[in-house]
Structure formats: structure tokens, C-alpha cells
C-alpha angles and dihedrals in degrees: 000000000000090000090050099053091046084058092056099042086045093052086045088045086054102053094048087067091047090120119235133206077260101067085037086062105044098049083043091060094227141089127293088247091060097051084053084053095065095042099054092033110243094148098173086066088059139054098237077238097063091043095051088056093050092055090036080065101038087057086045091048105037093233105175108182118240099252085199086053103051082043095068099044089050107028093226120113086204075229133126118186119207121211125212129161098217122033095178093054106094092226102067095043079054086058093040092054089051082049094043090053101048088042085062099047081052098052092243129140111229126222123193124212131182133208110168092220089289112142098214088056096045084055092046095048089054081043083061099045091060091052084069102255092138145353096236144015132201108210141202108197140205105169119002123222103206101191088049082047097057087044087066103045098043083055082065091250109144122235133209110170126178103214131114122291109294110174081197092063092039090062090055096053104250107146112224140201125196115207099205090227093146083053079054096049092054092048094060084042092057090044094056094044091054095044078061099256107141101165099063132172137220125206090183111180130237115347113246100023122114096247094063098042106050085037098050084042090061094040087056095052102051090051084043085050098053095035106257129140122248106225117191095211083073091057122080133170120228129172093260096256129088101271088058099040080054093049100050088044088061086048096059096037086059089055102105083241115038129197125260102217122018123202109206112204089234137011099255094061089044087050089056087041086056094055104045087057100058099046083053072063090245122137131235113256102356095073105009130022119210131198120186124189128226103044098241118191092253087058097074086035099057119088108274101025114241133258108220148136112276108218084173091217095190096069077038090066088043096054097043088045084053095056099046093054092050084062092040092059096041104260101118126090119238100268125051130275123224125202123176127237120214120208126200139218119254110202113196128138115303101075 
């Protein structure tokens, strides 16, 4: 019990040292304003002298300001979320680490949330938003609740979303960016044809969600452009991760005439796909050619490394960070801005 006790007195003991703006001040030899000044930098209120003392004593002291605190004076978190909707996929820890870095160079704190893809999360993650968790967000949707989305912007929470091109979004202030990736779709597409590959597959991802639409659009119009048919037996969904790019490839190397190239809406599926067709004892791209989209790290690491459509995530994350802090400062105008993204073809071994 006496040990107990010492414990408790000790912890009590501990948070009554903790040093306030007051002892800064008081070892500092000014007022307690000053000693605010400094922390929130409004250097024309305060000598350098005098500043340089104040922080000579915070870095003697240990005073570490209250963040909760500062919040509530400024009504601003200092904090940015950013929205994905798979975490374990590589691609979105590549656009969180372009966020991360602009974030940093903002003096901004970055939160991560994942949906995975599921509507009733995406709404809970702008919910949350609006429970002042953060100032901005940068999101990766999968569905978009528009009402939830003009919550969140009336509340005065900046948006950038990268999704396609919604004028409705757009009137509420939300920025966009498009990332072309049924331009990239089309792109692989084109490659394969002219590779002369005519009988060409599709694993195309979750029905319904923006990746496989824009994507399968794009598929359908590079086949339309040189002619082909677009035969829905070649196109397979999958739950955008390897179990389910190996599954469909099953799938399609079952079909009495199989295709001859197949294009996967992301990496992760192509990289299943891959497997599955060398365990079938067919060789890439001998038998059967094979084009991702999103340029992972693993891509350029299989064997053989994989063809697929760069969308280089981690300048992505850069340029929608960029855009949130400009209307965060002030600099944007009422209604969203929308920049385009390109992507670009990466030719290695396996088509």
C-alpha cells in the first residue's frame, strides 16, 4: 500500500511541474501576453531580445503548449485527414506520403482514415470531420454523399476529393482532381492491340465504383477504336486486391478460348492474375501478356516486371495537398477547382 501511495503522490507530484505560460513567463521577466506572442508568432508584437529570451526559457523549462487549448482560441485543429479507401493497398500509402510531406512543410498534423470503399464509412470519416477532428481533409472516394458533403463545407472544412469530374461537387466547393485512368486504360489497351494482340481480357474491379467504370469505359473504347469486339465473357470483376486478380484469372483461363493479354484495373489484381497463370503452367508473356495500372513498387520488383500505367501517387498527394492549403489560407475562390491529372504508360516485361 506504501508503495502505492508513493506512486500516486509521485504521478501528482509530476503534473504539478508540468511548466505553464505562467512560469514561462515569470522566469522570462515579461507578461504572460508576451510570452503568447512568441508562441503563436506574431513577432511585430515582440524585441528579438526579448523573443530570444522567451524561447531561451521554453527550451530550459520544457513548455510544450496545450494543442486543445490553442484549438479552441483559433478554431483551427492544425490538422488535415486524409481519406482512402485501402490502406493496405501500396498506391494510397504512396499519396499519403506526397500529403504527409506538404502537410509538414505547412505545419499541419496528418490523420489517416480508411473506408474500404464502404459508403457508410466514407460518410462516417466526413461525420467526423464535422466533429472537428480536423480543417481539411484530402478524400478518396468510392461513393459521395453529397448532402454529407455540403455538411461539411458549409461547416467551413475544406475538401479536395480525387474523383471524376462532378459539377455538383464543384457548387459546393469541393476541389477535384481527375486522375485520366480511363485515358490510361485506353492507353494499355492500345499497347496490347498493337502488340497484336486482338482477344483481350478485362479484371475490372467492384461494380459500381468509380475505378472500374472509368477504367472498363476506356477498355471498351480502345477495342470500339480498332475495330474489336468487346466480349463480356473477357471481362471479370475482382475485389481489387490479389486474391481476387488470381481468381478472375482462373476464371478467364477456364473460358474454351481464352484471351491472349489480359489489362487488370490496378496492380494488385494484375499481380494475382500473374500468379494464377503461372501456376495454369503458361508463361508471361509468351502465352499470355499482362498490363496493371497504378505503378506500385512490387511492379517493377515481379518477375517479370510488370507493364502498367504510372499515375505516380505520390506528386498526386502533393498537388491535392496543395490545393487544400490554398483554401485553407484563403486563396481559392467559392466554388471548386478541377485539374487533370495525366497518367503514362510503363513498358517492362510482361506484355
Amino acid at each position: 500500500m506504501q508503495i502505492a501511495g508513493s506512486a500516486v503522490s509521485a504521478d501528482r507530484s509530476n503534473r504539478r511541474k508540468r511548466p505553464t505560460q505562467a512560469d514561462v513567463a515569470r522566469q522570462a521577466g515579461v507578461s504572460q501576453a508576451m510570452v503568447s506572442y512568441v508562441l503563436n508568432d506574431k513577432a511585430e508584437e515582440v524585441s528579438a531580445e526579448t523573443r530570444e529570451r522567451i524561447l531561451a526559457v521554453i527550451d530550459d523549462l520544457g513548455y510544450v503548449l496545450d494543442g486543445a487549448a490553442r484549438s479552441l482560441r483559433t478554431r483551427k485543429t492544425q490538422t488535415i485527414a486524409c481519406i482512402i479507401p485501402d490502406i493496405t493497398n501500396p498506391f494510397y500509402p504512396a499519396l499519403e506520403r506526397g500529403i504527409q510531406r506538404s502537410a509538414e512543410a505547412e505545419g499541419y498534423d496528418l490523420i489517416v482514415s480508411n473506408t474500404d470503399g464502404v459508403a457508410g464509412m466514407e460518410s462516417h470519416a466526413l461525420r467526423s470531420l464535422r466533429g472537428g477532428r480536423a480543417d481539411g481533409a484530402v478524400m478518396v472516394p468510392f461513393h459521395v454523399d453529397r448532402e454529407r458533403v455540403r455538411e461539411v463545407t458549409s461547416a467551413g472544412i475544406a475538401l479536395t476529393m480525387l474523383y471524376p469530374p462532378d459539377v455538383a461537387l464543384l457548387e459546393l466547393g469541393v476541389d477535384m482532381i481527375e486522375v485520366d485512368t480511363g485515358e490510361g486504360a485506353r492507353m494499355a489497351v492500345d499497347y496490347l492491340i498493337a502488340k497484336g494482340h486482338q482477344r483481350i481480357g478485362m479484371i475490372a474491379g467492384i461494380a459500381n465504383t468509380p475505378p472500374r467504370e472509368y477504367r472498363l469505359a476506356g477498355y471498351r473504347q480502345a477495342l470500339q477504336s480498332h475495330g474489336l469486339p468487346a466480349d463480356d465473357l473477357l471481362i471479370r470483376g475482382a475485389d481489387y486486391q490479389e486474391a481476387g486478380g488470381h481468381e478472375a484469372m482462373v476464371e478467364l483461363l477456364r473460358l474454351a478460348e481464352r484471351p491472349t493479354a489480359v489489362f487488370a484495373a490496378n496492380d494488385l489484381m494484375a499481380l494475382g492474375a500473374m500468379m494464377a497463370i503461372r501456376e495454369a503452367g503458361l508463361r508471361i508473356p509468351d502465352d499470355i501478356a499482362i498490363v496493371g495500372l497504378d505503378d506500385i513498387p512490387a511492379a517493377r520488383l515481379v518477375h517479370p516486371p510488370l507493364t502498367t500505367v504510372a499515375q505516380f501517387p505520390d506528386r498526386l498527394g502533393q498537388l491535392a495537398a496543395e490545393l487544400l492549403f490554398s483554401r485553407l489560407r484563403g486563396e481559392a475562390p467559392d466554388s471548386g477547382r478541377l485539374l487533370r491529372h495525366a497518367c503514362e504508360l510503363i513498358v517492362r516485361d510482361s506484355a
